[in-house]
C-alpha positions in Angstrom: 34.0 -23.0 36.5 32.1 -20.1 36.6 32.7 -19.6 40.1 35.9 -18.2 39.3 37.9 -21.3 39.8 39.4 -24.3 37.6 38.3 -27.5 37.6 40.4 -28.7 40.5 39.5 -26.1 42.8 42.4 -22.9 41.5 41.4 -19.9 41.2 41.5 -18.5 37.6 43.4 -15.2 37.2 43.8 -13.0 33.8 47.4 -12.2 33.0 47.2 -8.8 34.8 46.6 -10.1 37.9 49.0 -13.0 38.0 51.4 -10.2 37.2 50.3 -7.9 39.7 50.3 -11.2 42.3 53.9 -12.1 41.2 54.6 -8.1 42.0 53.6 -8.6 45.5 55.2 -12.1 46.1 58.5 -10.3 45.0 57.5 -8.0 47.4 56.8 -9.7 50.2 53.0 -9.5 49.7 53.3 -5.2 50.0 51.2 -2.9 48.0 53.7 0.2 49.3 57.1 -2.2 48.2 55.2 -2.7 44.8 54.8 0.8 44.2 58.3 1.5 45.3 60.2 -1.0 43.2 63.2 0.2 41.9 63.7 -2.9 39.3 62.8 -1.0 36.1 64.7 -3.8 34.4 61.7 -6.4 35.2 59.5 -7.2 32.5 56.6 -6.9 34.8 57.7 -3.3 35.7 55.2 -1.3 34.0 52.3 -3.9 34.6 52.8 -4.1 38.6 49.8 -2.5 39.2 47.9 -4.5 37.7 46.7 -2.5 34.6 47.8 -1.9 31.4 51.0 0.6 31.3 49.6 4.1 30.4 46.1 3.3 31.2 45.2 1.7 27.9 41.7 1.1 27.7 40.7 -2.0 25.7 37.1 -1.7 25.6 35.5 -0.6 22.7 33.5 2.8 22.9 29.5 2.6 22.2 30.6 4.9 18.9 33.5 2.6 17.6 30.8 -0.5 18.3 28.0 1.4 16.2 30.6 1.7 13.4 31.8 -1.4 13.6 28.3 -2.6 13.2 27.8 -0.1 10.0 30.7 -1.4 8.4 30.0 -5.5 9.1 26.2 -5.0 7.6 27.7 -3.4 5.1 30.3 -6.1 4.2 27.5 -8.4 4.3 25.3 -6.6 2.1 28.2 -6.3 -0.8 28.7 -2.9 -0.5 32.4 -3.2 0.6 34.4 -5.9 -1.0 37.5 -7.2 1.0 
């Protein structure tokens, strides 16, 4: 599996790419038609490039990851109760 594939040989997608790959199915299989689409009544509308609408970043910066190491170690040294 690490390959990139399932067991039996299907390749393993995240859910922004199986939305950008049903995009381009409903559009024949073009980028250009994708980018065109005039459906904004499709749930997949604002994911049909592939990314999150509005370019939300997930990923933690290296300051929020220090913090978040602060605050744990703290939580685990009793100073913060929950």
């Amino acid at each position: 599996m690490t390959d990139g594939t399932n067991n039996d040989g299907t390749p393993i997608h995240t859910p922004m790419k199986a939305m950008r790959r049903k995009c381009l199915d409903c559009c024949c299989g073009s980028p250009k038609e994708v980018e065109l689409c005039p459906v904004t009544a499709c749930p997949l509308y604002a994911y049909r490039f592939g990314k999150r609408p509005g370019g939300v970043n997930r990923q933690a910066t290296p300051a929020q990851i220090e913090r978040l190491k602060k605050a744990r170690e703290a939580r685990l040294n009793g100073l913060i109760s929950d």
